[in-house]
C-alpha positions as CSV (number, residue, x, y, z in Angstrom):
1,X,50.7,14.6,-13.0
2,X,52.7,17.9,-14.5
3,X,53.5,19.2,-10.8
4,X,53.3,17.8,-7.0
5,X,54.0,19.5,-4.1
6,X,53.9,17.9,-0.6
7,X,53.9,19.8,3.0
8,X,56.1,22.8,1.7
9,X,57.7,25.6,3.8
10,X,59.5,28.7,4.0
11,X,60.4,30.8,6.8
12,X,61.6,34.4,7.3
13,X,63.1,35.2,10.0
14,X,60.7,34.3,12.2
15,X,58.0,34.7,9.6
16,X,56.5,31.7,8.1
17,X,55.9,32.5,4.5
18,X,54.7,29.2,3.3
19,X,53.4,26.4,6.5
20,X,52.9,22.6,5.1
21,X,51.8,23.3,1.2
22,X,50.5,20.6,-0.8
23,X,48.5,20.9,-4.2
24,X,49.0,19.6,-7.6
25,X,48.6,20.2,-10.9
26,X,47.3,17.7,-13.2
27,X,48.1,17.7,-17.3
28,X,46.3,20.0,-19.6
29,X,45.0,21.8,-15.8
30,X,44.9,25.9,-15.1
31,X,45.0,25.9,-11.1
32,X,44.6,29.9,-10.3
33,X,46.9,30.7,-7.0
34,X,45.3,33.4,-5.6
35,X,45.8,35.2,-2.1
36,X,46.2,38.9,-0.8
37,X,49.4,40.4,-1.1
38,X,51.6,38.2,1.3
39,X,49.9,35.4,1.3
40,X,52.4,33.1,-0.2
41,X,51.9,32.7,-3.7
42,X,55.2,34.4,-5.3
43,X,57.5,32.6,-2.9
44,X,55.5,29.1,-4.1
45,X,56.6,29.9,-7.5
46,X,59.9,30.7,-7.0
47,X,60.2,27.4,-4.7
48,X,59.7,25.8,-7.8
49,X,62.1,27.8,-9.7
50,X,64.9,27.3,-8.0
51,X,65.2,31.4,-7.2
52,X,64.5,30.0,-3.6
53,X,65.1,27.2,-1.5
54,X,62.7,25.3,0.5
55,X,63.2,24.6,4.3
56,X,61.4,21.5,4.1
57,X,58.8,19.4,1.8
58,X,59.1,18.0,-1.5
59,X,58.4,19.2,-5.2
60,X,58.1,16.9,-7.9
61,X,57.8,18.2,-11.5
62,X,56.3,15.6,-15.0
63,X,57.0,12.1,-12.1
64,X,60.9,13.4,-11.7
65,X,62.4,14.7,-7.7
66,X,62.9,18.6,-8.4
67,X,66.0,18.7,-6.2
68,X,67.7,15.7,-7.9
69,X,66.6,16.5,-11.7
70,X,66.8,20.0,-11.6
71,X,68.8,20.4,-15.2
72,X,66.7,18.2,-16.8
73,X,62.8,19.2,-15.3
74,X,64.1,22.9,-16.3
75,X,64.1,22.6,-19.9
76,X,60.4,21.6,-19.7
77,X,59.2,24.7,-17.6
78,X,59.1,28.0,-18.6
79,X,57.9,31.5,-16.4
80,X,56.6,34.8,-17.2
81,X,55.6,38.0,-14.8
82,X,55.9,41.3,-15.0
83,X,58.5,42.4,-12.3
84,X,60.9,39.6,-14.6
85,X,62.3,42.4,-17.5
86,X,63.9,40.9,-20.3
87,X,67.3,42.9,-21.5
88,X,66.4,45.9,-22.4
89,X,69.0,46.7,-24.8
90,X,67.8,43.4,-27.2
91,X,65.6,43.7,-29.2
92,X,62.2,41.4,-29.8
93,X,63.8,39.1,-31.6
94,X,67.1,38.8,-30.0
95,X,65.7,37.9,-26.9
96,X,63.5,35.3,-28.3
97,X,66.4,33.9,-30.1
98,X,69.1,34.0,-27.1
99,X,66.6,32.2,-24.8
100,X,65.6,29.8,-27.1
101,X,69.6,29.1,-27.4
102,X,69.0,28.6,-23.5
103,X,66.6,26.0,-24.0
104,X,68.1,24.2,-26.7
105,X,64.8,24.4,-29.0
106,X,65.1,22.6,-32.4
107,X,64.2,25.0,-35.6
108,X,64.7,27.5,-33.6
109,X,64.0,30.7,-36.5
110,X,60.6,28.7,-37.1
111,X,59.7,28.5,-33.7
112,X,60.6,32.8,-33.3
113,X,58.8,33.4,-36.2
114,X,55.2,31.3,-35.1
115,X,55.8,33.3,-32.0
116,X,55.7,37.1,-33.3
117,X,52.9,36.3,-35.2
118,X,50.8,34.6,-32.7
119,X,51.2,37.3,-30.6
120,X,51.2,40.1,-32.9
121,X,55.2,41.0,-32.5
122,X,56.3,41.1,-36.1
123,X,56.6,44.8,-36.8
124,X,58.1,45.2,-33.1
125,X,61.1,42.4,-33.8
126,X,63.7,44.3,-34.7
127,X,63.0,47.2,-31.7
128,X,64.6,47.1,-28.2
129,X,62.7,45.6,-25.6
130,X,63.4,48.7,-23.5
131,X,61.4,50.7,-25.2
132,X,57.6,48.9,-25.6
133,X,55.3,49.9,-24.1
134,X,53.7,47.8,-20.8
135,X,51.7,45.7,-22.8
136,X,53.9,45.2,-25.8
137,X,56.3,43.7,-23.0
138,X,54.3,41.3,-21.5
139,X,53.5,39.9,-24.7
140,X,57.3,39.6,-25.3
141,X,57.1,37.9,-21.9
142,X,54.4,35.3,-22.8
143,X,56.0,34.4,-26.3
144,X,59.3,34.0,-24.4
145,X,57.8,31.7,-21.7
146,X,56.6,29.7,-24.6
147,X,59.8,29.2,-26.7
148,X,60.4,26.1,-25.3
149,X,56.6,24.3,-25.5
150,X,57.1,23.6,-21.7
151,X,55.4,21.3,-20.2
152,X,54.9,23.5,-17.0
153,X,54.0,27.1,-17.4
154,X,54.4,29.5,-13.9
155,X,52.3,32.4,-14.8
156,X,52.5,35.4,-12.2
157,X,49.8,38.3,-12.8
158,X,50.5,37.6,-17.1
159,X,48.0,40.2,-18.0
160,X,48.3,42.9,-15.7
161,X,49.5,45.5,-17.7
162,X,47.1,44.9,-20.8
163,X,43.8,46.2,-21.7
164,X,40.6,44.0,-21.3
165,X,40.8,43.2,-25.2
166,X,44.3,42.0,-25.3
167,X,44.2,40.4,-22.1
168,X,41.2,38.4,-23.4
169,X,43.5,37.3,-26.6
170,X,46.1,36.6,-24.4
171,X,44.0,34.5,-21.9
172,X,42.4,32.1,-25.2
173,X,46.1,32.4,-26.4
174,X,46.5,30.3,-23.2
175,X,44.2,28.2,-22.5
176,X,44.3,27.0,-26.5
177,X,47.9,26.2,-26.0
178,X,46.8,23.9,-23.0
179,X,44.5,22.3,-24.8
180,X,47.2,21.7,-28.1
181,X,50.1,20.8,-25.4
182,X,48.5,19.2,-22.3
183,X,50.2,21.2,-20.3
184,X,49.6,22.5,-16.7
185,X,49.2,26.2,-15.6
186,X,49.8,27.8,-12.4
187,X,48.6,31.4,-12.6
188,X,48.8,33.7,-10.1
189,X,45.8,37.0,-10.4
190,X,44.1,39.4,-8.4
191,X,41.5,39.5,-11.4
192,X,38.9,37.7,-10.1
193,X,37.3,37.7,-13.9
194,X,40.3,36.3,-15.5
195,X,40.5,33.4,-12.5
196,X,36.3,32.6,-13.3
197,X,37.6,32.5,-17.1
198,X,40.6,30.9,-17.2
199,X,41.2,28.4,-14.1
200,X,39.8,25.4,-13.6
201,X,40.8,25.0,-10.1
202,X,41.6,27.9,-7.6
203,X,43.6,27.6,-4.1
204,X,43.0,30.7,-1.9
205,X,46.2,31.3,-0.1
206,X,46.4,33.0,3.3
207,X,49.5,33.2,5.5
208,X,51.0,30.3,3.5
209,X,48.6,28.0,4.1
210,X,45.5,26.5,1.8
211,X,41.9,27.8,2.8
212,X,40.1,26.8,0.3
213,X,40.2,25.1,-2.9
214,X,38.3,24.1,-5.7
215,X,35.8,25.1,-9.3
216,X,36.1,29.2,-9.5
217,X,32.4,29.4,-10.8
218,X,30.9,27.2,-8.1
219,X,32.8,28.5,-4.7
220,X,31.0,31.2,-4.5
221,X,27.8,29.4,-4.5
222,X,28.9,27.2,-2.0
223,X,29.8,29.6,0.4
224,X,26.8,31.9,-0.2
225,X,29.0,34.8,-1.7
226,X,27.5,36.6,-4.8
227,X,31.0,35.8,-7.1
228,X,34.9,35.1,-6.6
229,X,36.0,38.6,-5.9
230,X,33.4,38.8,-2.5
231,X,34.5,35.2,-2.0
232,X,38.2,36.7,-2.3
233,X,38.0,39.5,0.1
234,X,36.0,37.8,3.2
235,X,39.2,34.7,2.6
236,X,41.4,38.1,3.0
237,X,39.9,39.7,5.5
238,X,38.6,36.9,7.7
239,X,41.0,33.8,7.2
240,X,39.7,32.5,11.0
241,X,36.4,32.0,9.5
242,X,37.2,29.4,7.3
């Protein structure tokens, strides 16, 4: 198993933003976190990270206790979301390098280089990440969160700021490095087309709790809703029913 997580919680305040969490994610597995705005789904991932601590529960990451092997689990897990800028006064390539440095990755220049190419940086290297566009950005984002081949990947809304074309590339981009590396995905969307694509598991989220769970292409079906996004909004608008 890549990632376990058992009865996890948060409060706010007084607010509960995650109540008794538990899910895993098995090797070479994309589980699709998905939720209205609120629901829970950012905090989970940066439980994980370490950006947040847990008031109770227990995270385990490739068989190893999260809170005891932090340093080590770390090296083998890798992010990438939007809201996350990279330095904006480095350029392509200079961030690439400086947080492969981070992760201590062998051949490192090899590693940059397979990188801009797979995802079509290598005229942008030598230009400040400050000034790409949106979508030239979270393709810097992605080939960072890969410089270290992690092992666990924490996707949050990867492709939101690309066009349907790229976005497709960048979802194969994905899922074919799942398939090469074994590795599980947690990916966070509010595509519902990109969750049917991509995931092959989805938990809906709703006040930090799990409603429902299961395949993205046969929900749907089972609760007589015509696709995921109607499936999506009744879980949003009606979490009592379920």
């Amino acid at each position: 198993m890549i990632l376990e997580i058992e009865n996890l919680m948060k409060k706010f305040d007084r607010t509960k933003g995650i109540s008794c969490l538990s899910f895993s994610v098995k090797k070479g597995e994309i589980v699709g976190l998905l939720g209205p705005n609120g629901a829970g789904k950012t905090t989970t991932i940066h439980i994980i990270l370490g950006v947040l601590e847990s008031d109770a529960g227990f995270i385990s990451i490739l068989g190893k206790d999260l809170k005891q092997h932090r340093k080590s689990i770390m090296k083998k897990v890798s992010f990438s979301a939007g809201y996350a800028q990279l330095p904006g006064n480095l350029t392509v390539w200079q961030n690439l390098y400086i947080f492969g440095l981070l992760y201590g990755v062998k051949k490192l220049k090899n590693r940059i280089n397979f990188l801009l190419k797979e995802f079509n940086l290598e005229e942008l290297a030598h230009i400040k990440s400050g000034v790409l566009s949106a979508g030239e950005q979270t393709r810097l984002h992605l080939a960072k969160a890969l410089i270290n081949s992690p092992q666990l990947l924490l996707l949050d809304e990867p492709t939101a700021s690309l066009d349907p074309n790229t976005a497709h590339i960048i979802r194969q981009k994905i899922r074919d490095y799942v398939v090469s590396s074994s590795a599980g995905v947690l990916w966070t969307s509010h595509n519902m087309h990109e969750v049917e694509a991509v995931c092959d598991r989805v938990l809906f989220l709703s006040r930090g709790k799990i409603l429902l769970e299961g395949d993205p292409r046969k929900l749907p079906v089972e609760y007589e809703k015509k696709n995921l996004e109607e499936l999506f909004i009744t879980v949003a608008k009606e979490p009592g029913f379920f």
